[in-house]
C-alpha beads as a LAMMPS data file, in Angstrom:
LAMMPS data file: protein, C-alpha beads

133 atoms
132 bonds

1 atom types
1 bond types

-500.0 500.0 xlo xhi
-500.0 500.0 ylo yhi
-500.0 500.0 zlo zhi

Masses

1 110.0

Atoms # bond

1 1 1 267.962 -123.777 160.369
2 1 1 269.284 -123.228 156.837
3 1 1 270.364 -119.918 155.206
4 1 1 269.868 -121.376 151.892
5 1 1 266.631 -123.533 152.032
6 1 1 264.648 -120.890 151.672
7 1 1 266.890 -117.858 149.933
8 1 1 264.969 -116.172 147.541
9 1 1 267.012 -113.764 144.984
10 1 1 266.440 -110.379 144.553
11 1 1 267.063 -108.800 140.793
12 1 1 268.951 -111.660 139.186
13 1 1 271.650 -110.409 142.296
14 1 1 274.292 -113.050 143.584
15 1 1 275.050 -113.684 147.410
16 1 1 278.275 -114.447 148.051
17 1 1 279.132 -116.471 151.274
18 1 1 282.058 -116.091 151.636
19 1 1 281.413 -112.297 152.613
20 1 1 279.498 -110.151 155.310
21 1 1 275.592 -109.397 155.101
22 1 1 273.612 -107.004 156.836
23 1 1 270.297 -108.704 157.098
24 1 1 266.921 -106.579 158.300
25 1 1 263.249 -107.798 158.844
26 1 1 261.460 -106.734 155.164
27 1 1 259.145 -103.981 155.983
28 1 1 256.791 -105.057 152.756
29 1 1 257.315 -108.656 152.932
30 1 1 254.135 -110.555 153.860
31 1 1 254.819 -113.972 153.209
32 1 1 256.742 -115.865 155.699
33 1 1 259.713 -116.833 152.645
34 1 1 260.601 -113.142 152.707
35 1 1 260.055 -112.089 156.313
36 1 1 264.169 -111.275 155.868
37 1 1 265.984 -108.623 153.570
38 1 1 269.595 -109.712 152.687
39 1 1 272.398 -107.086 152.175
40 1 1 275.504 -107.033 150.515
41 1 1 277.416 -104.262 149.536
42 1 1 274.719 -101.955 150.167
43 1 1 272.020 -103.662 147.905
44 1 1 269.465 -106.024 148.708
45 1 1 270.772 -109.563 147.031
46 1 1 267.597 -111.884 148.396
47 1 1 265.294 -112.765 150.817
48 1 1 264.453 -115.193 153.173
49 1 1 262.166 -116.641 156.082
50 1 1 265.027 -118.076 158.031
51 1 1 268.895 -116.726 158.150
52 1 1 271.350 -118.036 160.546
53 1 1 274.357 -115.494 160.862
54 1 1 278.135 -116.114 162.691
55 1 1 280.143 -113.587 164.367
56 1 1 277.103 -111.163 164.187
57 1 1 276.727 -107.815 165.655
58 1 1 273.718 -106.050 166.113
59 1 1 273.874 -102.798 164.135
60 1 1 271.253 -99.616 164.541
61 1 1 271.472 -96.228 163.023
62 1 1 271.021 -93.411 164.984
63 1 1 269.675 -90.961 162.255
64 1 1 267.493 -93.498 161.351
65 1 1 266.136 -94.247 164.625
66 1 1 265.494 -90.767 165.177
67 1 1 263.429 -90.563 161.853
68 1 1 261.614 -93.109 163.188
69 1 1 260.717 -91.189 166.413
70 1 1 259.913 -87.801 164.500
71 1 1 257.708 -89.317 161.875
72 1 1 256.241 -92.404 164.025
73 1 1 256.966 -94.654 160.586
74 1 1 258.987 -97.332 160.282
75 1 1 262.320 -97.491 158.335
76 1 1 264.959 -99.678 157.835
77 1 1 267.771 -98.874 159.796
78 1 1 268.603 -101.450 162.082
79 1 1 270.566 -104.632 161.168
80 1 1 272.158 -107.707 161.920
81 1 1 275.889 -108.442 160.187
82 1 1 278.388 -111.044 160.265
83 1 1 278.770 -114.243 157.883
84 1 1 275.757 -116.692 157.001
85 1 1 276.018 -120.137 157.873
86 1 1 273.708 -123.103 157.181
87 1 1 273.934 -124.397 161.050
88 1 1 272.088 -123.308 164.052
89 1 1 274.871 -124.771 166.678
90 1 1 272.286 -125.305 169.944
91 1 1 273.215 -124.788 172.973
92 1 1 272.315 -121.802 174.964
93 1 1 270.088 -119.078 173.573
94 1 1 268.242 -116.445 174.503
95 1 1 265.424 -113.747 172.416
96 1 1 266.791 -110.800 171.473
97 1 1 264.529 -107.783 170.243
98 1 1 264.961 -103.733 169.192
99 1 1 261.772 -100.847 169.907
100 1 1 263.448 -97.696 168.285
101 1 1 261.240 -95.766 170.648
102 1 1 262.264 -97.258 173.555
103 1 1 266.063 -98.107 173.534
104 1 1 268.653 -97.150 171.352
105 1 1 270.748 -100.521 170.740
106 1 1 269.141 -104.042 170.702
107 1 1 267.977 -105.825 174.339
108 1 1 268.023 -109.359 175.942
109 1 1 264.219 -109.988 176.313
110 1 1 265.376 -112.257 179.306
111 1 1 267.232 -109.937 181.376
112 1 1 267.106 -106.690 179.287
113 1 1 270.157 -105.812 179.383
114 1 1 272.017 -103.940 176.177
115 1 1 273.152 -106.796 173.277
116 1 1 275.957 -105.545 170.631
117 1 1 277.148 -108.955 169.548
118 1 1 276.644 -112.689 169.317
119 1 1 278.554 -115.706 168.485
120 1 1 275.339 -116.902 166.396
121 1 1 271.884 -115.476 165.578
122 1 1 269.125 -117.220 164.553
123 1 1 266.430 -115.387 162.656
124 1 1 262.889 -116.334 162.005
125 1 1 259.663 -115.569 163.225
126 1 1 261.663 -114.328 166.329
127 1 1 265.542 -113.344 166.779
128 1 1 267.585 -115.823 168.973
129 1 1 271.148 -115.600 169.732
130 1 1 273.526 -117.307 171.382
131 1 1 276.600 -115.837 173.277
132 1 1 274.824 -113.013 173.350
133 1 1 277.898 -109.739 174.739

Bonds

1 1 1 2
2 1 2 3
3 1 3 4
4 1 4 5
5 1 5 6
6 1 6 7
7 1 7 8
8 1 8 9
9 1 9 10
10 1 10 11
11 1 11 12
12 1 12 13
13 1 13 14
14 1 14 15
15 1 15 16
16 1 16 17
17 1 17 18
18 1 18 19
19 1 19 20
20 1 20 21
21 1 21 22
22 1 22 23
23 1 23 24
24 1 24 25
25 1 25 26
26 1 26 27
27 1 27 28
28 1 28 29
29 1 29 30
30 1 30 31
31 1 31 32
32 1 32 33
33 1 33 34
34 1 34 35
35 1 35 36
36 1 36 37
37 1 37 38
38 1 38 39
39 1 39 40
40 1 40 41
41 1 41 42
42 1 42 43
43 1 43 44
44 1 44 45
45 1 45 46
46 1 46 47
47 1 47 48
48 1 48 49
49 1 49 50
50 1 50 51
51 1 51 52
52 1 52 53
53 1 53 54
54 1 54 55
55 1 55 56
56 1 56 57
57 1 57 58
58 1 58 59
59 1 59 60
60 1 60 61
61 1 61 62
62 1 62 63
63 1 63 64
64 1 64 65
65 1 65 66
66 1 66 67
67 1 67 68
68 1 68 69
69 1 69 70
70 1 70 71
71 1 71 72
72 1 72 73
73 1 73 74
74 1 74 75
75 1 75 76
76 1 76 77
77 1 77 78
78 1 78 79
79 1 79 80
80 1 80 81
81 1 81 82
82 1 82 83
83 1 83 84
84 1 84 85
85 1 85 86
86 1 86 87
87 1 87 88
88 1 88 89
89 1 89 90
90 1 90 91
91 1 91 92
92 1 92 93
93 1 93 94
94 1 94 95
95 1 95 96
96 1 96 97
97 1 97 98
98 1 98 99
99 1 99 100
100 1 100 101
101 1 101 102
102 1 102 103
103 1 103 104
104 1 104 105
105 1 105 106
106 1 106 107
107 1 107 108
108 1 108 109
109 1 109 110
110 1 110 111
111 1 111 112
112 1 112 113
113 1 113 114
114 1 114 115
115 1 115 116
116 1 116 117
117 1 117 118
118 1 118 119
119 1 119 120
120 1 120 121
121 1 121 122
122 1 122 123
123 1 123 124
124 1 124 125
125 1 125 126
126 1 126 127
127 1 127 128
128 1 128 129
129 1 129 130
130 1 130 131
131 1 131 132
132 1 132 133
């Protein structure tokens, strides 16, 4: 998987690599090339339908969450951040997923236990990650 095959920019707006992005599923993006919002420096820089992220941690905002669960709409305040990279490394992996109205922080879907970090993350149609802590 390739965070640059299918990187679509947003506003003319450069990415640069070399520093962190906060990347959320795109609330108003129907077509699978922009299933992903990229951040960096608090504005949106691009989209894309696959991102694969490096030293990631898995970010949620408790205000935001709680709008979530007072107005029963969705917003964007949950994330994944770290460093983009254009290789998916194998090995083990395992779903990860996030229900604002259920749980507070993101969740193993294998053994549901809490996930703050990850060594990679894979994101496409689903989220994988691997050395999931």
């Amino acid at each position: 998987m390739s965070h640059s095959s299918s990187f679509v920019p947003y506003k003319n707006r450069i990415l640069n690599l070399h520093r962190e992005v906060m990347v959320y599923r795109n609330l108003r993006g129907r077509s699978i090339g922009k299933r992903w919002s990229i951040m960096q420096d608090g504005l949106v820089v691009g989209h894309a339908g696959d991102v694969t992220i490096k030293e990631a941690r898995f970010v949620v905002r408790e205000a935001g969450r709680q709008r979530v669960i007072r107005d029963k709409r969705k917003n964007v305040h949950a994330f994944v951040a770290g460093k983009l990279t254009p290789t998916w490394y194998g090995g083990d992996f395992e779903g990860v997923s996030y229900d604002p109205y259920t749980r507070d922080c993101f969740f193993s879907l294998y053994d549901g236990r809490a996930v703050y970090t990850a060594d990679f993350v894979s994101l496409g149609a689903k989220c994988f990650a691997q050395g999931a802590k």
